[in-house]
C-alpha positions as CSV (number, residue, x, y, z in Angstrom):
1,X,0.0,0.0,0.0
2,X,1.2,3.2,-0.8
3,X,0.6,6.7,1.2
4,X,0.5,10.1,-0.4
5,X,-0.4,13.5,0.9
6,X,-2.3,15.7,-1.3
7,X,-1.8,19.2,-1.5
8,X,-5.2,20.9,-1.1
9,X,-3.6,24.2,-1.5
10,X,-4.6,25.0,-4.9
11,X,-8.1,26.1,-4.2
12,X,-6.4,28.8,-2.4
13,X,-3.9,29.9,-5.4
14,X,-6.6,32.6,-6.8
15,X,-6.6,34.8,-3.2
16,X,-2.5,34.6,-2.4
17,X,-2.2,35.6,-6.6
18,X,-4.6,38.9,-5.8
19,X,-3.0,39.4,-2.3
20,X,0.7,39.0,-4.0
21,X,-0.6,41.5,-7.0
22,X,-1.7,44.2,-4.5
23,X,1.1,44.0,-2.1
24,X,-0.3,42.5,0.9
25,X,1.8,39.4,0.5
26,X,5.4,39.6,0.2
27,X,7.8,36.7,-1.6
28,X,10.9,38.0,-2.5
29,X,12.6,36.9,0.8
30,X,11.6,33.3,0.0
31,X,14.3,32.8,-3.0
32,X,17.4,33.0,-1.0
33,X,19.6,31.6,-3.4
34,X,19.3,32.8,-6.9
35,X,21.4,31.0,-9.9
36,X,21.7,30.5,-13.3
37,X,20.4,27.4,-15.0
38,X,23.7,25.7,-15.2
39,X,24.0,25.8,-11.6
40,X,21.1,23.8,-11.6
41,X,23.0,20.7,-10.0
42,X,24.5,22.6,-7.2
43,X,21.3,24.6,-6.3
44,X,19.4,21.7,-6.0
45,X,21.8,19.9,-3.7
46,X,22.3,23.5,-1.3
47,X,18.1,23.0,-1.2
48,X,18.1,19.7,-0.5
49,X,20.7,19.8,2.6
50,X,19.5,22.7,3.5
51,X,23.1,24.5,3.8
52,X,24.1,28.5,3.6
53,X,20.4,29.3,5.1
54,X,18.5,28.0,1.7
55,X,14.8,28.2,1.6
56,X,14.1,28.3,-2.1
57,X,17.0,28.0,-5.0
58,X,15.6,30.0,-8.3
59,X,17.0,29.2,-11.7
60,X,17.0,32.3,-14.1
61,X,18.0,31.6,-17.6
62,X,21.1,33.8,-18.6
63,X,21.7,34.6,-15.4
């Protein structure tokens, strides 16, 4: 038998997308570690072990 969790977050997407547009909720501080796509490898491992204070790793082409 397999367990999963579901996510039952997406009903909620529409309200933090209007709350994000009008600046009542704040993101930026989430992507602490911003890094070009070739770093992909590295960023991913940082995330995963959770080292240098990484809460999200965000891959920006040409970057």
């Amino acid at each position: 038998m397999t367990c999963a969790s579901q996510q039952h977050g997406h009903r909620d997407i529409p309200m933090l997308l209007e709350r994000m547009e009008r600046g009542e909720l704040k993101t930026a501080h989430l992507a602490t570690h911003i890094m070009s796509l070739d770093d992909g490898p590295e960023g991913y491992h940082i995330f995963k072990e959770k080292l240098d204070g990484c809460v999200r790793a965000v891959f920006q082409p040409g970057r």
